[in-house]
N, C-alpha and C positions, 0 to 999 in steps of 0.2 A: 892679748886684747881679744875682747869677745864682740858678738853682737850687739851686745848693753852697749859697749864703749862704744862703738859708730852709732849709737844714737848723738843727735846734735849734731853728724856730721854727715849722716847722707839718710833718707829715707825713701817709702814710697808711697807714692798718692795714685791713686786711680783719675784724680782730676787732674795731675803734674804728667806731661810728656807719658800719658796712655800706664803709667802706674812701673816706670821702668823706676829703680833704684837713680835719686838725685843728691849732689852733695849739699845739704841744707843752706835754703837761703837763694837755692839757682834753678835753670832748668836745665843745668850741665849734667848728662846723665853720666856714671862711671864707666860706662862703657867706653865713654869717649877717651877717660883718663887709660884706660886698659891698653885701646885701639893706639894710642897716641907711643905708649912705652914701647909695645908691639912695632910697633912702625921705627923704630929709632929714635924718638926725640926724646927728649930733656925734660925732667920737672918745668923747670923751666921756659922750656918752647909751649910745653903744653900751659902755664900759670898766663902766657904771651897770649897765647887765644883765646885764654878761658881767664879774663880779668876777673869773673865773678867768684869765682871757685877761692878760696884761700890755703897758703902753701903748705897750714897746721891741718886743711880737709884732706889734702892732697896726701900728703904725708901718712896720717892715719891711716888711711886705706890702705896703702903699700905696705906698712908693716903689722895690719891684720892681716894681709892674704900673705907676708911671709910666712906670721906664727901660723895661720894654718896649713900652711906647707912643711913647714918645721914637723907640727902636733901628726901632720897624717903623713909624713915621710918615720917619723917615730914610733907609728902607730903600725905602720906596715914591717918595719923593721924587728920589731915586737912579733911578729907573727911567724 
């Protein structure tokens, strides 16, 4: 998954929540979904607070920041 593909699914507006990255459609910024896994909770706990967010935006984002955990654990491994 690249940056193209989270298009439609989070962006950022300088008019939206001071220009911080939002999942499309909210003003849920992903930091919250970050802060929220960080913390303990559950897709789920977090979809709980955040009715606006959808479970396919949620989703996306976690396995974009896996593959590039994946691409730069691979990249370093390479070296």
């Amino acid at each position: 998954m690249t940056t193209e593909d989270l298009k439609g699914i989070v962006h950022s507006d300088p008019d939206i929540m001071g220009g911080a990255p939002v999942f499309v459609g909210t003003r849920v910024p992903l930091q919250n979904l970050i802060d929220a896994l960080e913390g303990g909770e559950s897709i789920d706990d977090f979809l709980e607070g955040f009715p606006s967010v959808k479970r396919s935006q949620a989703i996306a984002v976690i396995e974009a920041g896996q593959l590039k955990m994946l691409e730069a654990a691979g990249h370093a491994h390479s070296n």
